[in-house]
N, C-alpha and C positions, 0 to 999 in steps of 0.2 A: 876137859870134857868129861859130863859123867858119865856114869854107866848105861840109863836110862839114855840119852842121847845117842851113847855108841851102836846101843840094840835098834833106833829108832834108824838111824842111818843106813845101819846097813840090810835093814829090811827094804827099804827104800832103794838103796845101790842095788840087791837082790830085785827087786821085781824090774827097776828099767831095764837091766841088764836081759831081763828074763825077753820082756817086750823087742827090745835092740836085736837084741840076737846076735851079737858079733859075728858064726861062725862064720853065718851066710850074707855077711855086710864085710868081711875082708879085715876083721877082727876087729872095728869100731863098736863103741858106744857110746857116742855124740849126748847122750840123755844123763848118763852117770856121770860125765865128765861135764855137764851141766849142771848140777846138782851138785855135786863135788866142791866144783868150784865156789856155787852161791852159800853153801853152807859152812865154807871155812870164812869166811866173813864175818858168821855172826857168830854174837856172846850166849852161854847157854839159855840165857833168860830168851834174847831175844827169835831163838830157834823155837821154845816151846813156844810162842807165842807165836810164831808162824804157821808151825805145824798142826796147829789148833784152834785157826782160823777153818771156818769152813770151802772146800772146794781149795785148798793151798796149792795142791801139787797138783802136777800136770803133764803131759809127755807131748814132746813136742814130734810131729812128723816131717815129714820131707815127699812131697809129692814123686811119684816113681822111683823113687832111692829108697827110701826110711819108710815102710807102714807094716805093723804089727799082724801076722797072719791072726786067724781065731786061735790057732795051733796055740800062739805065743798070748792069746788074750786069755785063753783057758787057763794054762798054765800061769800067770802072773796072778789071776784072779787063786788060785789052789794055794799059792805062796801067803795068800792073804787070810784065807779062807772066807771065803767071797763067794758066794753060790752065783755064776750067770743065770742059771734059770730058777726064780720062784715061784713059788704056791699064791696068787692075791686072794685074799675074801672081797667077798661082794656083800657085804651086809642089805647092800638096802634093793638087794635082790629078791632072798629068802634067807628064813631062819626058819630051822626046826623047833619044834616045842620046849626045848632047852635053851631057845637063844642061842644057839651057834652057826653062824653065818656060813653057807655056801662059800667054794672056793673054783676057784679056775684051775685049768692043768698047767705044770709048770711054763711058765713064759719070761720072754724077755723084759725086765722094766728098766725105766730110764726117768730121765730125769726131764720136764715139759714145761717149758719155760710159757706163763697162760696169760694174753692179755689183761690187761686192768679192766675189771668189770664194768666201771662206768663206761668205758671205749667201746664194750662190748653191746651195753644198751641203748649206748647214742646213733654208733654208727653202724656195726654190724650185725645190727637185726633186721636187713629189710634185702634185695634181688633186682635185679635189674631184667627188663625186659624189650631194653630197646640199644643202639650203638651207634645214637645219631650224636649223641655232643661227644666229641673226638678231638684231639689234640693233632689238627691236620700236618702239625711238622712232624710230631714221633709217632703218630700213629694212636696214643693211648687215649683209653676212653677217660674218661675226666666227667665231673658234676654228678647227675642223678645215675650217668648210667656207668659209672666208675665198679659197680658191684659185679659188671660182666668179663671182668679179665679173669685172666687164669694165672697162676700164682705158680713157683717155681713148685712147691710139693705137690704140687697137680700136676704137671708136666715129668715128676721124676715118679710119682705113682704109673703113671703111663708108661715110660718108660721100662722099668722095673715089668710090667705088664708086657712087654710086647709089643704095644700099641700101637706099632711107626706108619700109620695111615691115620689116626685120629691125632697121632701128635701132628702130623704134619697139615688136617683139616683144622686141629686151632690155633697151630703157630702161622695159617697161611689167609684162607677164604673166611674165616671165623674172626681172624684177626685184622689187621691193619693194611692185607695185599687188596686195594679197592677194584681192581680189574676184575680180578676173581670173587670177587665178595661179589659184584653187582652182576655177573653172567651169573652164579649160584643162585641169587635172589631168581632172578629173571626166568632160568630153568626151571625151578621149584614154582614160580607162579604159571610157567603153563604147561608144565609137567606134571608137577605135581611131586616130583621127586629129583634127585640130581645126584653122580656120581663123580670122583676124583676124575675121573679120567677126562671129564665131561669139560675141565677147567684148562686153559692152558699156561698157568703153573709158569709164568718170567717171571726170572729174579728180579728183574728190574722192579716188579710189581711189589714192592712194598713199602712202607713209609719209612719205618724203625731201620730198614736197612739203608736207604739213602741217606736218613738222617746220620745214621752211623758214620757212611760213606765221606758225606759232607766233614765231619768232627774231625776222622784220619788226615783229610787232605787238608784242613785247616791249620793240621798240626805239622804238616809238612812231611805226611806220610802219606804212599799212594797206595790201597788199597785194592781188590779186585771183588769186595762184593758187588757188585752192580754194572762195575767199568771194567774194562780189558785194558790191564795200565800201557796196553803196548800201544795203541790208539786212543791214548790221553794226551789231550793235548790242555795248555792252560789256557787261560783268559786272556795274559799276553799274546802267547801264539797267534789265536780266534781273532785278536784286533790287528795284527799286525799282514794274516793274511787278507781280511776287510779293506786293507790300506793298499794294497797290491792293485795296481794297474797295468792292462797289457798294451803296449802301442802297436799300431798295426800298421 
């Protein structure tokens, strides 16, 4: 191993460690000792050529056990010398009579993975204005009016927001619950307006959850979005009480 290797690794062991945090994980570091291990593997040649691919390395988390506070993200980032917050120019903002572009105040940048321009031109240039062609098993809108769903980063934008009355107007009456879609229409046409409260909001009412509901118990799981599994009964049961006769 050379030198230049030995520097590169243990910078590397240094910052998962940093992220890890053993003291307050019960002195683990599942990430170093991943690393550790894939890089005693390889030949010097083939280490440079990993670590010099772009995006190589990577930390892995652990949902409620393993996630790096900011605490430990500042810190791994200072190890590196890795500024989290930068300065962007805006060139095609303003420039001063020097030509030197305007800049933002420091902010967070990331990395934005952006569709393919042609997918951009074909299909998401145009809005939907209606939520009649629907996919009546899952609920989802489909054909021309496919442009009226709402997309997970709309829904955690909300969230993040506070929003828990508008999320739950277009995870519900907005969405796929057609009870409540068609008493909302109907108030609004002779009201003129209409309120949450105004709906009466059964879980039963909605398609994506039945459908749901259906898939679990196909799978030979019983569920309680929709059904009280204590009053479920199957399809055998239903024919066999059908078959029941009382003599008198």
């Amino acid at each position: 191993m050379n030198k230049q290797r030995l520097e590169c690794e243990r910078l590397i062991y240094k910052v998962m460690e940093i992220l890890d945090d053993p003291k307050n994980n019960n002195g683990e570091s599942p990430n170093v000792d991943y690393w550790v291990k894939y890089f005693s593997t390889l030949s010097d040649k083939q280490f440079e050529e990993y670590v010099t691919r772009p995006l190589s390395l990577f930390y892995q988390t652990s949902g409620l056990k393993r996630e790096p506070s900011m605490i430990n993200i500042n810190h791994a980032l200072d190890e590196i010398n890795v500024p989290l917050l930068e300065e962007v120019y805006l060139p095609f903002k303003y420039k001063n009579s020097e030509g030197k572009p305007m800049k933002t105040k420091k902010c967070l940048v990331l990395y934005i993975h952006l569709k393919r321009m042609k997918q951009l031109l074909t299909k998401k240039n145009g809005m939907s204005i209606d939520t009649k062609t629907r996919d009546m098993r899952l609920g989802l809108l489909t054909g021309t009016d496919k442009n009226g769903k709402e997309s997970d980063r709309e829904f955690e934008s909300l969230a993040t927001s506070g929003l828990a009355a508008t999320m739950k107007e277009f995870s519900r009456s907005r969405a796929a619950s057609m009870q409540d879609k068609s008493i909302m229409n109907s108030t609004i046409k002779n009201l003129g307006q209409v309120r949450l409260s105004d709906l009466p909001d059964d879980p039963n009412d909605d398609l994506s959850k039945n459908a749901l509901s259906v898939y679990f118990i196909g799978a030979g799981l019983l569920p309680n979005l929709v059904i009280d599994p204590n009053t479920y009964e199957t399809a055998y049961t239903l024919k066999e009480k059908n078959r029941r006769m009382e003599r008198v």
